[in-house]
C-alpha positions in Angstrom: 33.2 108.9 89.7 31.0 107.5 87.1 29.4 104.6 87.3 28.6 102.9 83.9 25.2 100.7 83.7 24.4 97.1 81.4 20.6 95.5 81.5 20.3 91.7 80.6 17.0 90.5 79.5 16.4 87.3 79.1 30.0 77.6 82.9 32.1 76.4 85.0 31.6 77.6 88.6 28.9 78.4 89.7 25.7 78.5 89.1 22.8 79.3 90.8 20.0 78.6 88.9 18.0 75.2 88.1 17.9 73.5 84.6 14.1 74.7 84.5 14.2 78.1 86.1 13.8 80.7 83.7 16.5 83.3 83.2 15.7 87.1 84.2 16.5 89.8 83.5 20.0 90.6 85.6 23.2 92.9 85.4 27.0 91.8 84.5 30.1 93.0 85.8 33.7 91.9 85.9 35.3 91.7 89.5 38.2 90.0 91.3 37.3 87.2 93.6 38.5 87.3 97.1 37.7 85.9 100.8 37.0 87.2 104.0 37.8 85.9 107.5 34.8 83.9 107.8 35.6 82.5 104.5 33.1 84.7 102.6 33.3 85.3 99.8 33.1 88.7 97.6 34.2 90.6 95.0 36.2 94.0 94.5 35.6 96.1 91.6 38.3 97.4 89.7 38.3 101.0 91.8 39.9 98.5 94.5 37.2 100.0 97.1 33.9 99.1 95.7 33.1 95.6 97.3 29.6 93.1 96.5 29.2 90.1 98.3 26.6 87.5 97.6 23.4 87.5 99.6 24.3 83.5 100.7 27.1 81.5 101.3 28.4 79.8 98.2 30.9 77.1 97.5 33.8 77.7 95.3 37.3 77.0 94.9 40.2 78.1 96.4 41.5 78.4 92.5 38.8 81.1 92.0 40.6 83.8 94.7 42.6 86.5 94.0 41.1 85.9 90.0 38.5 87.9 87.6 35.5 86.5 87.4 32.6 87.1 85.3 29.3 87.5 87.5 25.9 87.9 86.7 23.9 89.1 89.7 21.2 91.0 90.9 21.4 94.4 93.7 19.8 92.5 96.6 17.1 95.3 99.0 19.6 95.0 102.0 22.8 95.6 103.6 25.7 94.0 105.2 28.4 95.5 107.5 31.6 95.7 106.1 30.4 95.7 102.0 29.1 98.1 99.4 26.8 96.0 97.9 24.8 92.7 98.6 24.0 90.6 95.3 22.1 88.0 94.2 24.4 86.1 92.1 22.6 83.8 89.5 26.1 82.9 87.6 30.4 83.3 88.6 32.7 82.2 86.0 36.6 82.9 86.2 38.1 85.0 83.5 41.2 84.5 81.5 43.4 87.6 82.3 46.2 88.6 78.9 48.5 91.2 78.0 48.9 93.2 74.7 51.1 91.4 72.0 53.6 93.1 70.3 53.6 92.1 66.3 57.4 92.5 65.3 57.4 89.4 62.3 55.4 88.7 59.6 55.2 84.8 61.3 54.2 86.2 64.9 51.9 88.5 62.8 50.5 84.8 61.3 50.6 82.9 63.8 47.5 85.2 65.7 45.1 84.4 62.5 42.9 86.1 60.8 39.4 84.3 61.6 36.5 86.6 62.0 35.1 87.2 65.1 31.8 89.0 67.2 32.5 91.8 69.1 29.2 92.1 71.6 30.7 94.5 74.0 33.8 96.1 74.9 33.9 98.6 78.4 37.3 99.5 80.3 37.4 99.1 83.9 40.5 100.0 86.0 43.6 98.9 84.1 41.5 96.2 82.3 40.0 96.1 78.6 36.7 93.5 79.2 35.5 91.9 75.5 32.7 89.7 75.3 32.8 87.9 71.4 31.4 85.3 69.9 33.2 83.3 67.6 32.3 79.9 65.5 33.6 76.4 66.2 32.8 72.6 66.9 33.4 73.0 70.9 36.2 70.5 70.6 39.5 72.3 69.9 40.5 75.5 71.3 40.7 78.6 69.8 43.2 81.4 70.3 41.9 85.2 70.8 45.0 87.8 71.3 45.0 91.3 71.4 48.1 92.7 69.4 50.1 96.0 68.7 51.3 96.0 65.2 54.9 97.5 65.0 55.4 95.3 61.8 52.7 97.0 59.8 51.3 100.1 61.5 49.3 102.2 60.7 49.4 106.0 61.3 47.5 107.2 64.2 47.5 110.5 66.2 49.2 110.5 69.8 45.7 109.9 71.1 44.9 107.1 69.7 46.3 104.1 69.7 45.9 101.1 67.5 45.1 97.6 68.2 44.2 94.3 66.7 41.4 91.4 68.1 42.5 88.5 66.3 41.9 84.9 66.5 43.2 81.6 65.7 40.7 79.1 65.1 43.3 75.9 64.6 41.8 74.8 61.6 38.1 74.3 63.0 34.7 73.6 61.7 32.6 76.6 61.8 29.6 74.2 63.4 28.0 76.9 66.1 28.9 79.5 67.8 30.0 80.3 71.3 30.4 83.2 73.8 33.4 83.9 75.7 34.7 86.6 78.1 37.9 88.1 78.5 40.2 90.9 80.0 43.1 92.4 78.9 46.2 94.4 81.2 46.0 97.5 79.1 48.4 99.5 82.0 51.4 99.6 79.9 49.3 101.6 77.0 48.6 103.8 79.6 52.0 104.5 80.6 53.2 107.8 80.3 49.7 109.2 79.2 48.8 112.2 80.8 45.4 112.5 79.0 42.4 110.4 77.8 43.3 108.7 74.7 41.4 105.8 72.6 42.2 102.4 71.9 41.2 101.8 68.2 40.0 97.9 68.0 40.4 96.1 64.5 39.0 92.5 63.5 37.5 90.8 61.1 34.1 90.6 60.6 31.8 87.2 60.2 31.2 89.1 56.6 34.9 88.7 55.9 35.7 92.4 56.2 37.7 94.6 58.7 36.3 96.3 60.9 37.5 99.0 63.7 36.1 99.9 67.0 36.8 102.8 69.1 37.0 103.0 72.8 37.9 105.7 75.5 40.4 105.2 77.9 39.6 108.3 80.5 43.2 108.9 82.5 41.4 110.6 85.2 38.8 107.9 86.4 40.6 104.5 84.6 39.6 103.3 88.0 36.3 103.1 88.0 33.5 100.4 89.7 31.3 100.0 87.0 29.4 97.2 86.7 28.0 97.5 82.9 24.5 96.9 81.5 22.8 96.0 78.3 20.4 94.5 76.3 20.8 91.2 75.1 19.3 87.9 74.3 19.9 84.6 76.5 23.1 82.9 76.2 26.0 80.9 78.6 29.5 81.2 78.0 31.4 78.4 76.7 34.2 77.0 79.1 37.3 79.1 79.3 40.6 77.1 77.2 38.2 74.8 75.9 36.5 76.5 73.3 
């Protein structure tokens, strides 16, 4: 099984970091929260075997269990019984969790927007699609973000492939700054049926105004898979989830 690898370089749960404290360099993955008997708690990757558990106790809520949560962490240098992994965790964020919309009318089609929008990264992880974007607004209304199927205007694809739209609503506001988010789609029921890898084929709309497509393998035979992922990237925090 492949593991897939994401280097950082440099809210609201938990963080574990001061105001003054610089940020280092540290890995992100994408994991379901859950608790152990002596109300630990730890994360399972999205091969449901793969389990990380922080190197201290930390508080969080009960809201946060049974959730995916965006961590960023380090590998801690030692072992405990019962886990795969022991992490530092520097950062824990819950992470909004959507299906694939089906576009049958020209107003569902309208009602998703057209705004442009960042895509940073884009991995797939178990039965999950993980985007990180970055989008433009004032911070005070929320935005929409949907991932869509278009049946009312599609576009011709081979059986391998299959197409999809990022799109985003932006209710009408300013363009003032921008702001990271984190999200993770159910792709399982573009999976169904498929007895090979196939690729999802990501359009959106550029902050240049134009369309642009992104591909992405979905491998059949290891869409399970534990993969935290690393990459290069500058300093940022995410804005709060259904906020911004």
């Amino acid at each position: 099984m492949s593991m897939l690898l994401v280097v950082f370089t440099s809210v609201s749960f938990v963080s574990c970091l001061g105001e003054s404290e610089p940020i280092e360099s540290y890995t992100i993955a994408v994991w379901t929260a859950q608790r152990a008997q002596d109300q630990q708690l730890y994360f399972v990757s999205d091969d449901d075997s793969t389990t990380f558990v922080p190197n201290k106790t930390l508080a969080y809520p009960d809201s946060l269990l049974g959730k995916r949560c965006y961590v960023e962490f380090n590998f801690a240098d030692q072992q405990k019984v019962g886990y795969t992994h022991v992490i530092v965790v520097q950062y824990i964020q819950s992470v909004p969790t959507w299906g694939v919309f089906d576009i049958h009318t020209q107003n569902q089609s309208d009602s998703l927007g057209y705004e442009p929008t960042g895509l940073e990264l884009v991995w797939v992880s178990g039965n999950y699609l993980n985007m990180m974007y970055k989008y433009y607004g004032t911070g005070t209304i929320k935005h929409n973000f949907s991932l869509a199927r278009n049946y009312f205007q599609p576009e011709s694809a081979p059986d391998s492939v299959v197409n999809l739209e990022f799109r985003h609503n932006s209710r009408l506001d300013n363009a003032s700054e921008y702001y990271y988010n984190v999200v993770s789609f159910d792709i399982s029921s573009l999976a169904a049926g498929k007895t090979a890898d196939f690729y999802l084929n990501i359009k959106y709309r550029t902050f240049d105004r134009y369309y642009e497509s992104l591909k992405i393998k979905v491998p059949i035979a290891e869409i399970k898979q534990s993969a935290p992922f690393y990459v290069g990237r500058s300093t940022f925090r995410l804005s709060q989830w259904g906020t911004k």
